[in-house]
N, C-alpha and C positions, 0 to 999 in steps of 0.2 A: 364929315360931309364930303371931302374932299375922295374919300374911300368909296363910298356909295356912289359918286358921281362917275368913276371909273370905273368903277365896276358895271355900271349903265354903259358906257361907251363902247367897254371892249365885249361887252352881252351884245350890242347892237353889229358890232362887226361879227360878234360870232352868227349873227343871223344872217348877215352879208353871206358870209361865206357857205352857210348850209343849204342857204335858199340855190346858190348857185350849184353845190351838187346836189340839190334834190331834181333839178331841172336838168340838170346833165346824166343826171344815171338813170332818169324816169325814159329820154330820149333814148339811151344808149343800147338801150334791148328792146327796143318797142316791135322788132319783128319778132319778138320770140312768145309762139303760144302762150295766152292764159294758163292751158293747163300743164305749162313746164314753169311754172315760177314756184314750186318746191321739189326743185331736183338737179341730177347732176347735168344737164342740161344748161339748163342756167348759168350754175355754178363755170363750167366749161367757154361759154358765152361772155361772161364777166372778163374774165383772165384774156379772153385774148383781143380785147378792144381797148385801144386809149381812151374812145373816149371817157368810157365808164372810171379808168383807172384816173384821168384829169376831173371828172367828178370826183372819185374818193377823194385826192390830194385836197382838194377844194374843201371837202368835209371835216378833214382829219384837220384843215386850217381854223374852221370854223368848231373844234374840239378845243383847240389850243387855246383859242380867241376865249372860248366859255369856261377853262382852268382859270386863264389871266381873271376873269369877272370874278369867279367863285375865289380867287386869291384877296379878293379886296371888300365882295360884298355877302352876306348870305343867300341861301338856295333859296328862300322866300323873295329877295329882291328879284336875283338874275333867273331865274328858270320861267317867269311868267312873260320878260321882255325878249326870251328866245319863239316865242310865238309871234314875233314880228318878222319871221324867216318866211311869211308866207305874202307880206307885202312888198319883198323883193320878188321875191319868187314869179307873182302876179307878172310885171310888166317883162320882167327877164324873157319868160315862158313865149308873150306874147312877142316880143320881139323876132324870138328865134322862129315862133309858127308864121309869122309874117301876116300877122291880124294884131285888129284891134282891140285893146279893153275896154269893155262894155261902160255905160254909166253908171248901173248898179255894181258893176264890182267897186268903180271908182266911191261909191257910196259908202260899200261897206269897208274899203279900204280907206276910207276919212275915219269913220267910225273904230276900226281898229288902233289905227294911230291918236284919235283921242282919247280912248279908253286906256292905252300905255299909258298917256301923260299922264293921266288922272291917275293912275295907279303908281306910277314911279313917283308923283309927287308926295303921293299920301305915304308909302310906304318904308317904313320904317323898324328894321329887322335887329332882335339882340342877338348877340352873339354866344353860339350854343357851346354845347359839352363835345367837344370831339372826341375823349377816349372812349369809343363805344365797347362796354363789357362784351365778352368772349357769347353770354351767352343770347344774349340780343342780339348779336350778327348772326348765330344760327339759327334763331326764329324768325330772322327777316328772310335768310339769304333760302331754309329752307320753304317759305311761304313765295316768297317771290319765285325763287323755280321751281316749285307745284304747278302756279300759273303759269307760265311763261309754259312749260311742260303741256299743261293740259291744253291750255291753247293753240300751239302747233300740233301734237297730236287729232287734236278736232279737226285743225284745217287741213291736214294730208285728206283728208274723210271730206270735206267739200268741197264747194265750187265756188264760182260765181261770188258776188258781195262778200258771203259769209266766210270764204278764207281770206277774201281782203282785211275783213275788220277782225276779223283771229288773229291774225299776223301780224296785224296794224296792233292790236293789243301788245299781244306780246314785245310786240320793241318798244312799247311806250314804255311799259314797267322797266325793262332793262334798261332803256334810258336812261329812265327816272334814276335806278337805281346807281348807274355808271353817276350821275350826278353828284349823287350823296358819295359817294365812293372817290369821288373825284376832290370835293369839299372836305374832304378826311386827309388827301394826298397834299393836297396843297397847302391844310394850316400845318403838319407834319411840316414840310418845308419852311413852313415861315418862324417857327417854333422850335425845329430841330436841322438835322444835319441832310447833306446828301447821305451820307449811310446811313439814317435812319430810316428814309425814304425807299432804300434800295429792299431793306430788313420788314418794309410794312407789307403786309399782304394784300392791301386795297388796291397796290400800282397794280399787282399783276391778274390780280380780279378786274381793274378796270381793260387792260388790255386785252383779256380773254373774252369781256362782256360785251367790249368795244365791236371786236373781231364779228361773233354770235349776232351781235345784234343789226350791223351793215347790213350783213348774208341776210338775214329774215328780213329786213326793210325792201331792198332791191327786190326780194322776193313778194313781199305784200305789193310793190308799187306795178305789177305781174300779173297779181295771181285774181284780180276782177275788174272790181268798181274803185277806180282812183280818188274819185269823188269821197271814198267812205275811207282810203284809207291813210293818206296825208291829214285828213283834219283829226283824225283818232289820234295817230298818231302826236302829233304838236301840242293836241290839247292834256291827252293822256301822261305824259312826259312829267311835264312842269307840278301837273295835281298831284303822280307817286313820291317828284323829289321832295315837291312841299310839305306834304305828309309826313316824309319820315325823315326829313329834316325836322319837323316838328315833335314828331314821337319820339324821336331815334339820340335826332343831338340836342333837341331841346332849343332851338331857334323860336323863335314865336314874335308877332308884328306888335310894335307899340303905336297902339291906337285910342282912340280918344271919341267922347260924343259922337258924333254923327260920322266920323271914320269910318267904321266899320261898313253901315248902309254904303256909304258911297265907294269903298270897293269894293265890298260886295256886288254894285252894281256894274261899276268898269269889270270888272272878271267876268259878269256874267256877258258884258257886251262884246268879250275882249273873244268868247267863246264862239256867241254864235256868228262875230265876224268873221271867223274863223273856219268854224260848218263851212258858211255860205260860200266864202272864197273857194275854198275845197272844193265845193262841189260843181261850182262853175268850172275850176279851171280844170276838173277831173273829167265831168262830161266832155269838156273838148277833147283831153287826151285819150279818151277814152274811143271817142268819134276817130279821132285820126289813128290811133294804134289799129283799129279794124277796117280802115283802108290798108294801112302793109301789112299785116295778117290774112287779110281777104284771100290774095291772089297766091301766097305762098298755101295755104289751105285747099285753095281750088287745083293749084299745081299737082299737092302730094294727093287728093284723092285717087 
């Protein structure tokens, strides 16, 4: 109980701290065209501003914070209470635009925080198989970058919406996956040695996944409609870990009679608070990114 309960606490800081750099890195390049958010452009753009780089730190805290959760609880508890990074995120956001948030956001943002509780309270995860056979890691890791692959590839080819939610795709699954990969690193540690840790290949898959998948987030929160691609994101994330957390290590919820319904229900509420939040707070950023885009456009023609 005591495990589960910390693992809720330090999940809930890791959303403190993501929501913080999803707000700080989404401001940080807002003068940089739509159609430079897959390119070196960007890339260029990133590096040489703090503030983006006080974002990442921000994130990379809010990484550490989600190792400590998954050190205590399973990927079925913590990856669904990381979609609470969008109810800081809400008033953070409005703070810094110097507006205020709406009723309805304030609505769906009761609704989201009721649907965690109900769901943290119901939820209740066994504890899975970590040694994942050699040959399951290469049917995941080949399946998951097929996607991720095919999905960026699409989105150099679009515009608009549809390379936001390409991209938003793609970094949900490598999220997701950096999760499960993470939930591997840390019972290793809890089970084994620091040099076992050094010797596992998940550290340095998650470091290289970690890396890949910033660069394409920064780039999806860029490359259209903000609106479509934070909530893809958040939502997408939690449903890959939980999956193959559930196929993969064999995790799975102990539930009971009417259990099931009733998270069922908080997950589906937990969603589309989530949509909505998104796309209120995207529509705005999206409004004011094409005020500082306007005049630089009108400049270079």
């Amino acid at each position: 109980m005591l495990g589960n309960s910390l693992a809720v606490l330090f999940a809930l800081c890791a959303a403190v701290f993501a929501a913080v750099g999803i707000v700080v890195r989404q401001r940080a390049t807002m003068d940089v065209p739509p159609e430079k958010g897959v390119s070196s452009v960007m890339l260029r753009t990133l590096l040489r501003r703090k503030l983006w780089w006080a974002g990442t730190a921000s994130a990379v805290a809010g990484y550490g914070f989600q190792a400590l959760a998954l050190a205590f609880g399973s990927l079925l508890l913590v990856q669904p209470v990381l979609v609470s990074a969008l109810l800081f995120a809400l008033p953070l956001s409005a703070r810094l635009a110097h507006r205020r948030v709406t009723g309805a956001e304030w609505a769906w943002a009761l609704l989201l925080t009721g649907a965690l509780t109900v769901f943290v309270a119901l939820a209740r995860a066994s504890t899975g198989t970590y040694a994942v056979s050699v040959s399951t890691t290469v049917i995941v890791a080949v399946v998951c970058a097929a996607a991720v692959a095919a999905c960026v590839l699409a989105a150099t080819r679009s515009s608009d919406w549809r390379r936001a939610v390409l991209l938003a795709f793609a970094v949900g699954v490598m999220f997701g996956v950096v999760a499960v990969l993470t939930k591997i690193v840390m019972h290793t540690i809890a089970t084994g040695s620091v040099l076992t840790v050094l010797t596992t290949p998940a550290l340095y898959l998650v470091l290289i996944l970690g890396v890949v998948a910033t660069l394409l987030q920064q780039s999806a929160f860029h490359a259209g409609s903000l609106q479509t691609s934070v909530p893809t994101m958040l939502v997408l994330e939690p449903v890959v870990a939980v999956v193959l957390g559930s196929v993969v290590l064999g995790e799975h919820l102990l539930i009971t009679g009417w259990e099931p319904v009733t998270l069922a229900i908080s997950v589906g509420a937990m969603a589309a608070a989530t949509i909505s939040l998104g796309r209120d707070e995207g529509a705005y950023e999206e409004s004011l990114e094409a005020e500082i885009t306007g005049p630089i456009r009108i400049a270079t023609d």
